[in-house]
Structure formats: structure tokens, C-alpha cells
N, C-alpha and C positions, 0 to 999 in steps of 0.2 A: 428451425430458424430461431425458437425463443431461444434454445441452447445458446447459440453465438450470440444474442443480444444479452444475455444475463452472464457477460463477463467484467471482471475488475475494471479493464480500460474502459469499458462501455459508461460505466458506472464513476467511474473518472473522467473522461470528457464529459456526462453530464455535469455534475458538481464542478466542476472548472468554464464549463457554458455559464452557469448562474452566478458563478464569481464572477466572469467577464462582466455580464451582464449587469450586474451591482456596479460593479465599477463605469461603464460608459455610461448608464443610463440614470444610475441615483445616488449619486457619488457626496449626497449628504453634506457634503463641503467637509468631508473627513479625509485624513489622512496619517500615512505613516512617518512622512517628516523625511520624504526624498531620498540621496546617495547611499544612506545605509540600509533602505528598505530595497531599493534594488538591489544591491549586493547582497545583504543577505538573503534577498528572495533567489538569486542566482546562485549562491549556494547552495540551498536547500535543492533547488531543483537537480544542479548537477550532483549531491548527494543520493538525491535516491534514484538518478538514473545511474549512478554507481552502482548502488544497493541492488537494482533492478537486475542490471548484466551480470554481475558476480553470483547471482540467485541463477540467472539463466543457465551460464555455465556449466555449475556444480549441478543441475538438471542435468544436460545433456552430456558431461561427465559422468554420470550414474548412469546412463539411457535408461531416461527415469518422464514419466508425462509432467510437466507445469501448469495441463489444464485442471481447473477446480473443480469440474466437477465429476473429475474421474480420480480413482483410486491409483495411488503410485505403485509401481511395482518397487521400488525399494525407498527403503527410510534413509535418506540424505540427513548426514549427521556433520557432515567437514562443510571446509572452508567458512562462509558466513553464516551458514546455518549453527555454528557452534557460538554464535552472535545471539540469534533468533530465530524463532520457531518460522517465522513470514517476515524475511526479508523485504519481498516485492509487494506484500502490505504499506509496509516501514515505507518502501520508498513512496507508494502512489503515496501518502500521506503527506507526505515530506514532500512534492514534488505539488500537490493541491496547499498548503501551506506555502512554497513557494512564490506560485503566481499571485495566490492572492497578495501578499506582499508587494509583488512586481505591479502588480495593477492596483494598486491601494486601496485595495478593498475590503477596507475597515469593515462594511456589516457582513461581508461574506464571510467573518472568522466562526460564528457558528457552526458553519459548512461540515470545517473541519471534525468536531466530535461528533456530529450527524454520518458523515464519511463512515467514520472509523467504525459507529455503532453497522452500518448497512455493512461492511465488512467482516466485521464477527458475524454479525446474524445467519448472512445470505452465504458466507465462504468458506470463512474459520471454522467456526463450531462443524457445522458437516463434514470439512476435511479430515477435523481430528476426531470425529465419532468412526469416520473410513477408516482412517489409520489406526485408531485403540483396538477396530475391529481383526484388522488384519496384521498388525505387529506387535502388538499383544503388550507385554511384560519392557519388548525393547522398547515400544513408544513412552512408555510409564516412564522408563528410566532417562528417555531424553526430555519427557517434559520436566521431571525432577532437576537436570543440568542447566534445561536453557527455557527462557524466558519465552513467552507468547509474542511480545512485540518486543521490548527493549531490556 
């Protein structure tokens, strides 16, 4: 059971709880200055559910696993991955940046680099210790080409 609870979304709906949460409940009398914090919070979000699907795809295009904490049977190198290393990182980021915008929650912006650090720690870094393990020389060379996040 810890397995399925120590996933990204998990780990995503938490931090977007405590952003809600910030926002309804101690809303500071701050804010992001209305129409354009919505919008651009709605971009953001439909950005990285963009980011999310085109990640998904080129997965099951490969018939390849997207869960973190199993090893891929092949190194996905096309589509968005020639973008970044974690796509579907990128997005949940972009997509927790989002809401907070949409619910103006000016003190939940910490969240965000909080986020991203529990993402290296807990997903990144062990995926690509899996994969240097098992693709060796090809992984070296697409870390070389393409970037960790952006």
C-alpha cells in the first residue's frame, strides 16, 4: 500500500490541499491582482496537463512503465522527452504553480520549490541512478542533450 501512496499525484494533491488550504482559510488579505492571475493560473495548468499526456503517450508508445518506481524497459528519447528529462515532473509543477495562482495564494508560493526539491529527492534522482544503471553510456548521452527539467 506505501508503494501507491508514495506517488507524484499523491504527492501533488497533497501540496495543492495546503495551497487550497492557505488560500480559504489565511488568505493574509494578499493577493495576485485578479483577471490575469486567473488566466495565467489556467494556463499553466492546461500547460502541464499538456506536458502530462504527451509524456503519457510516448510511454505507451514505447510499451515502456511511467511508474517511478520501477525501472523502464526502454530509454524514451522522442517526442517531448527531446524537451526534458521529466516531462510529467514539469507538468505537476506547472500545474501546482497554477492553482496557486487561481486561488491566490500568495503564501502557498514557497510550496512550489518545496515541491520540486521532494521530486528530485523522492523520484528523479532514483530513477536516473535505475536508468545509468541499466542504459549505461545511452543514458550519459541523453543526459548530455537534454536537460533534467527545462
Amino acid at each position: 500500500m506505501g508503494k501507491w501512496i508514495d506517488l507524484p499525484p499523491v504527492w501533488l494533491a497533497g501540496f495543492l490541499t495546503v495551497a487550497w488550504a492557505q488560500s480559504a482559510y489565511y488568505p493574509a488579505g494578499l493577493g495576485f491582482g485578479g483577471a490575469w492571475a486567473d488566466f495565467a493560473g489556467g494556463l499553466l495548468i492546461g500547460g502541464g496537463v499538456l506536458l502530462m499526456a504527451l509524456a503519457f503517450f510516448e510511454f505507451r508508445r514505447h510499451r515502456t512503465t511511467l511508474m517511478p518506481h520501477e525501472t523502464p524497459e526502454r530509454l524514451v528519447q522522442s517526442g517531448i522527452f527531446t524537451r526534458t528529462r521529466n516531462p510529467i515532473y514539469v507538468g505537476d509543477a506547472l500545474v501546482l504553480l497554477g492553482f496557486i495562482l487561481r486561488w491566490d495564494a500568495v503564501l502557498a508560493l514557497p510550496l512550489l520549490p518545496v515541491f520540486v526539491w521532494v521530486l528530485e529527492k523522492r523520484f528523479i534522482e532514483p530513477e536516473e541512478d535505475r536508468m545509468r544503471r541499466k542504459f549505461r553510456m545511452d543514458f550519459a548521452r541523453y543526459c548530455e542533450k537534454t536537460r533534467r527539467w527545462i
